[in-house]
N, C-alpha and C positions, 0 to 999 in steps of 0.2 A: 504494500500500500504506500503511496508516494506520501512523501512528507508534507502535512498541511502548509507551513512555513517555518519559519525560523527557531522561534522554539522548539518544537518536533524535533525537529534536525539535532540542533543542539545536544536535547537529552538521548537521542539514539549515540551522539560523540561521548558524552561522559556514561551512557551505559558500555562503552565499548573501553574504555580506559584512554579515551583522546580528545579529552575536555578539562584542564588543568583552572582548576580556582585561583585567582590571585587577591588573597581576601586583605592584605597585607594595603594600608593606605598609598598610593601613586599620584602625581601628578603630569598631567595632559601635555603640557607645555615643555616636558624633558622626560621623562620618565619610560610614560607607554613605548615612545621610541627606542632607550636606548635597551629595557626588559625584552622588546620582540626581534631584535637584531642579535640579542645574548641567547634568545632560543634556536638561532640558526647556526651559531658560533659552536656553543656547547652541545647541541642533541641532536646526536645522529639522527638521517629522517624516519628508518623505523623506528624508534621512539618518542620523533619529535609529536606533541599534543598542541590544539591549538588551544589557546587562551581567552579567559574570560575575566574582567578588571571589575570586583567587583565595586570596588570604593575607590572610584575617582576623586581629588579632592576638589568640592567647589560642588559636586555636581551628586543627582539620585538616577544617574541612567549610567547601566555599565555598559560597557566598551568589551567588543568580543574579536581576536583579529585569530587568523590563522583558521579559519574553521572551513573553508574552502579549499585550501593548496598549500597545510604548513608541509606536506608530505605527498606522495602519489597515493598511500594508503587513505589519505583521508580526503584526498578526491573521489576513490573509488567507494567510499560509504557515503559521499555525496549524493552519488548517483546511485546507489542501492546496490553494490557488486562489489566482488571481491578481489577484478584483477587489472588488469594492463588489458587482456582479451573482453574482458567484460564490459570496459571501460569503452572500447573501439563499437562490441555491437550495440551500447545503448546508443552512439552518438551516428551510429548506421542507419541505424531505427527511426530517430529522431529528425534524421535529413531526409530520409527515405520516406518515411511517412509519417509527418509533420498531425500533430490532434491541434486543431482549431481552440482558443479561449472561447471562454462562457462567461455571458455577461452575467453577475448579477445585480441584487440591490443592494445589498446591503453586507458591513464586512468590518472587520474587528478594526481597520486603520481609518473609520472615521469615528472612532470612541470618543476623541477630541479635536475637534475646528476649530486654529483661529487663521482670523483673516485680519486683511491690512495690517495695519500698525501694533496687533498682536502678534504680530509674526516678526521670532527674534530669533536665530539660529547660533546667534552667541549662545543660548542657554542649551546647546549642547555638547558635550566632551567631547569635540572635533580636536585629535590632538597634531601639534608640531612635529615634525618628522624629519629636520634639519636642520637641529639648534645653531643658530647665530648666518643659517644661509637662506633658510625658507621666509617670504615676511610676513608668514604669519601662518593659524593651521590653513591645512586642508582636507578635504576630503578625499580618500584614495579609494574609497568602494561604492562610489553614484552609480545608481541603476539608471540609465541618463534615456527618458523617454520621448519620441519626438515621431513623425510623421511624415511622411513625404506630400507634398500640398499637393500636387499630380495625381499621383498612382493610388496616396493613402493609405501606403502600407506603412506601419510600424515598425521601427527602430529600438533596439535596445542596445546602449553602449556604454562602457565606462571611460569617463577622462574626467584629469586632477579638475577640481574646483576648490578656488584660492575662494576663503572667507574673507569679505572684505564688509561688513557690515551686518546688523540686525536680520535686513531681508535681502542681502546683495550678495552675488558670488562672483570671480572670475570661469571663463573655461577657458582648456584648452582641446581645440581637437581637431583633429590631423585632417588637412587637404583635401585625401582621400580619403575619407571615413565617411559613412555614409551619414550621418548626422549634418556633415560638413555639407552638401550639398542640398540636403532640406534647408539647413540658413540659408545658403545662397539663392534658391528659387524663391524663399521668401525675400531676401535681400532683392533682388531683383524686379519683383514687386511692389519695395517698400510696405513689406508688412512682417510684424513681427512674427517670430518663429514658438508658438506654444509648447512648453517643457513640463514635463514630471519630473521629477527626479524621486527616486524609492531608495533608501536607507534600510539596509535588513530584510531577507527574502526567502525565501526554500531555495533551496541550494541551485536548482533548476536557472531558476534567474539570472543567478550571477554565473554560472559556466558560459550562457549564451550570452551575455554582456560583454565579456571577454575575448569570444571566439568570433572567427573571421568566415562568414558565409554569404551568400547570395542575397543581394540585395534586393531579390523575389521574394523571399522570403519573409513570414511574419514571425520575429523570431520568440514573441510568445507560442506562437503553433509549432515551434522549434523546440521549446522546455517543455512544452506539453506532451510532445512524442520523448522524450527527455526522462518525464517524470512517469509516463504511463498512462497521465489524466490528465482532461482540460486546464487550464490557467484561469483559476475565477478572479474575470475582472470586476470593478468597479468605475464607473464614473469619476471624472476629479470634479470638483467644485465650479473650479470659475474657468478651466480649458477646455477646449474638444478633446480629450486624452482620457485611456483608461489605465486602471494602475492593478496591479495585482491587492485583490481584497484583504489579506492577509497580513500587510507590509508592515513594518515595524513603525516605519516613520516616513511621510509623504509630503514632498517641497513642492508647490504648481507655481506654474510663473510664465514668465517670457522675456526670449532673447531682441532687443529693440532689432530695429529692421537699420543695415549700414552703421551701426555705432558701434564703435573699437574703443578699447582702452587698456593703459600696463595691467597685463599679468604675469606673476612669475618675478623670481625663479625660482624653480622645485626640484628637488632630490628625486630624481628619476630613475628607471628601472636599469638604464645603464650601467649604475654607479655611480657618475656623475651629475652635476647639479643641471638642468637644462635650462635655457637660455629665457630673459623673458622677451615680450613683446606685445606689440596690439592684438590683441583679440577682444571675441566676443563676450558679453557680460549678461549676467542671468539676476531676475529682477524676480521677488518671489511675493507673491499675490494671497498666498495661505497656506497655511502647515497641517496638515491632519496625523497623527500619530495613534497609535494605542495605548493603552494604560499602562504606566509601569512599560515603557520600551527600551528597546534595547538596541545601541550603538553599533555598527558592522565597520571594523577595517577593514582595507588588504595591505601586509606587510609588503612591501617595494623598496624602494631604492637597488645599493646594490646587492647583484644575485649571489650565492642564491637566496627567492625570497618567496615567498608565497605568492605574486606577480607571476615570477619568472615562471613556476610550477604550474599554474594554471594556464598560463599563453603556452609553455609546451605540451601540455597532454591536448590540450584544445587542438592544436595545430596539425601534431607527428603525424595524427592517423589520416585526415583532410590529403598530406602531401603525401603520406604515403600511397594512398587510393589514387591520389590524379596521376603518380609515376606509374605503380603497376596497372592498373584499370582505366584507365583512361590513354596515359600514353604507350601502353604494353610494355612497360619495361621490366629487366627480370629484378627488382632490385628485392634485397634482404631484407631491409631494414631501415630505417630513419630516427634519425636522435637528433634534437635543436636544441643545444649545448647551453644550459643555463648559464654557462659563463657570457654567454653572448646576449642574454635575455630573451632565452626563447626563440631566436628568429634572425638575429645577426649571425651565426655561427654552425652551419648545418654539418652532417655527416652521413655519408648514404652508403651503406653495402650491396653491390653489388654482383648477380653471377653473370661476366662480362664473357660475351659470345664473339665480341670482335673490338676494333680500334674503336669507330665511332660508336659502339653505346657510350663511353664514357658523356661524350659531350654532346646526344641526344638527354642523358638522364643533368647533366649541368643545366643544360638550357629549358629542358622540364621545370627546373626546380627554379629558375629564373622566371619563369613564364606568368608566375600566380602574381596576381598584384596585391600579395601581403610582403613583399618586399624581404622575399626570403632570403639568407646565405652572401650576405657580403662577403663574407669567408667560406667557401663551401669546400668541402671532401668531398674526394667519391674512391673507398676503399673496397678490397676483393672480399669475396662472401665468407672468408673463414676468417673475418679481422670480426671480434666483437665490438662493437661501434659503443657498447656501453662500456667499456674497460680502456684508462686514457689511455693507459700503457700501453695497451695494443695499437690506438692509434698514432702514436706517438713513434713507434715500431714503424709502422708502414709509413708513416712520414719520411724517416728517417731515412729506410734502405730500399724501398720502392719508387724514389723520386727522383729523375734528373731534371733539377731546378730550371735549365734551358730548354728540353723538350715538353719539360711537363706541368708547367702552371702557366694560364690561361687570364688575361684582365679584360675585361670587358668595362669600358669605359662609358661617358655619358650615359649614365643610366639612372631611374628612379632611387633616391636615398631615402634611409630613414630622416627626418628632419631635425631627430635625437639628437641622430649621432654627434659626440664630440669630437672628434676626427675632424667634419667639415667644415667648422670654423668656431673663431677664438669665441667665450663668451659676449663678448662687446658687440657679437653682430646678434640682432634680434632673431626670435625666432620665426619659420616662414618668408625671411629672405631669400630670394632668389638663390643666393650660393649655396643654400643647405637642403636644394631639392634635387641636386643633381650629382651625382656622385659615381663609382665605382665598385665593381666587384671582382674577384679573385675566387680562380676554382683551380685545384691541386687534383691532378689524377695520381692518386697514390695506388694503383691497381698492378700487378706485375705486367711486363710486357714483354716477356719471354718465359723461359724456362728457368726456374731457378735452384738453385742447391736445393739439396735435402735439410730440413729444420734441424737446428744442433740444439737436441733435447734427446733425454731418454725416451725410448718406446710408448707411447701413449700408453700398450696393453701394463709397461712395467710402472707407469705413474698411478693407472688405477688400482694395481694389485696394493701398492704399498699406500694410496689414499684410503683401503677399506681396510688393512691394517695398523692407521694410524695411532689410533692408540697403543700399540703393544710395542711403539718405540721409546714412551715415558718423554716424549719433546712438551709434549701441553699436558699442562693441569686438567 
């Protein structure tokens, strides 16, 4: 049975042992940040649990981060499964055949309305996540609602939103993202752009807010195939938009139509602080919440981070499917290297039939406009693409740096990247949309020695008698 919303979810994480209490008083403003950066430091990911703050100081709504992607395990109780396999056929399912929302009337997130000038989003634990760089908090887990004024299909995205007031936010959101281009057709019209924005959600929400698919799609009938069961919507107040009825916490509002202003800079999923600049700004009309609600992070900056963890399982299987299944290729495997944030840094195993697969499966993997693999690998099918040291092997002794790496120039950049220019150039300037990419065929292209290692059969005899040589306790 799919999880009602956010609480549900929750208790199914602390019935499973991956729901950690932090009853211990914390503050917003340094605190929360530096506690969820130390549980990436110190706890390995199967152990890592995600967190729940219960005593904020200042504030009676706790702050829950990690409960999404502190782990790949705790994505997969996200979604009701228990594997990496399980994980691919709910999001199969989910594309494949999409279950439509249902409207209803009435829903636990308008327990409390206010509007206009009741509407203060200071008063809640939005914390700092950049002490002495960011100017001020932000929001890193906005379920960011919006429409296409055309087609009128639905939107669900996440991008940073700078607090800048009572009922004001900044955004930022990329060029190419599909939100971006609802501003612009309203921009284009001189009319404002109508927003939800949802704080807190069944796990369903926030995977597809995340993840990168067809802008045919309605990606509530996206979490609805997702979760098993329709998406019960609600009505907002004072916009055309519906919201999921369950929400923890519900911001309506609108983006003015052609008016820009400084947002940023923020501690981004790079590592690096990103750049600020004019953009758009969100003007909030009314707040609806539930009783006693509850705060949703995602831990970000740099990887790895619960960001990074979520944009790669989102993404692996997507690129996996369009290389074997759509462009037939034989490939093994796919990993989008959380050192890269999910998406700068690809690696693909391949079982290579001749010279040009390598750079049929490159140019595959260039082809998608999620701005895959500025750095990409394409390694042979016996290299484990999750083991560095295996890649790092085939780097090493499968490569002639003059025959075998590949740049491909003027091409779409991340607009992140620190690479493309110094902080001083804003962001969305011309310079930082056009960039480069590098693919490494690290694939053998001959015959080569025999692997200097014992006998597999003599590694596994003495791996099923390991213990009777007294090395580990």
């Amino acid at each position: 049975m799919a999880y009602r919303d956010l609480r549900s979810y929750l208790a199914a994480l602390e019935e499973k042992g991956k729901l950690k209490r932090v009853r211990k008083e914390v503050d917003k403003d340094w605190e929360i940040a530096a506690v969820c950066r130390q549980l990436f430091y110190k706890i390995p990911p199967e152990r890592r649990p995600a967190l729940m703050f219960e005593n904020v100081k200042g504030f009676k709504i706790p702050v829950v981060a990690g409960v999404l992607g502190a782990s790949r395990e705790i994505y997969a109780i996200g979604l009701e499964t228990n594997s990496v396999d399980g994980i691919n056929r709910k999001w199969d399912q989910a594309l494949e055949k999409p279950i439509p929302p249902r409207l209803v009337k009435d829903g636990p997130c308008k327990e409390n309305i206010l509007m206009g000038n009741q509407v203060d989003i200071q008063k809640l634990p939005v914390p700092i996540w950049t002490v002495g760089e960011d100017p001020g908090p932000f929001f890193t887990s906005p379920y960011v609602i919006t429409k296409d004024p055309e087609t009128g299909i639905r939107n669900v995205g996440t991008y940073r939103m700078q607090v800048k007031g009572p009922n004001k936010t900044g955004f930022l959101i990329g060029k190419v993202q599909d939100a971006a281009w609802h501003v612009k057709k309203n921009d284009d019209r001189n009319k404002p752009t109508p927003v939800a924005v949802v704080i807190g959600a069944d796990p369903s929400i926030g995977y597809v807010s995340v993840s990168k698919m067809s802008e045919t799609l309605d990606e509530f009938a996206v979490a609805g195939g997702l979760r098993g069961e329709p998406v019960d919507l609600i009505p907002c107040e004072t916009i055309p938009l519906e919201v999921p009825a369950t929400a923890e916490i519900v911001l309506e509002g609108e983006i003015p139509p052609n008016a820009r202003e400084l947002e940023g800079p923020f501690g981004e999923y790079t590592g690096y602080m990103g750049p600020a600049g004019q953009q758009p700004f969100f003007v909030i009309k009314c707040m609806t919440f539930r009783n006693n609600p509850i705060y949703q992070a995602f831990i970000s900056q740099r990887p790895p981070s619960e960001s990074s963890c979520i944009r790669g399982i989102g993404r692996e299987w997507p690129l996996f499917k369009h290389l074997k299944y759509v462009l037939n290729l034989p490939v093994k495997d796919v990993r989008l290297k959380e050192a890269g944030g999910s998406g700068a840094y690809v690696v693909v195993s391949l079982k290579k039939q001749f010279e040009g697969h390598v750079k049929q499966t490159m140019y595959g993997i260039w082809s998608l406009r999620t701005g895959f693999g500025k750095i990409t690998v394409i390694v042979d099918d016996d290299i484990d693409i999750w083991d560095d040291f295996a890649i790092d092997w085939a780097l090493s002794w499968r490569v002639r740096p003059d025959k075998d790496i590949y740049i491909e120039r003027d091409v779409q950049a991340v607009g992140l990247d620190p690479s493309q220019a110094p902080p001083s150039v804003p962001q969305h300037h011309p310079i930082r949309t056009v960039g480069s990419r590098v693919a490494i065929d690290a694939t053998r292209k001959h015959d080569y020695p025999a692997i200097s290692l014992p006998p597999k059969e003599h590694l596994d005899l003495v791996a099923g008698r390991w213990k009777e040589y007294g090395i580990e306790d």
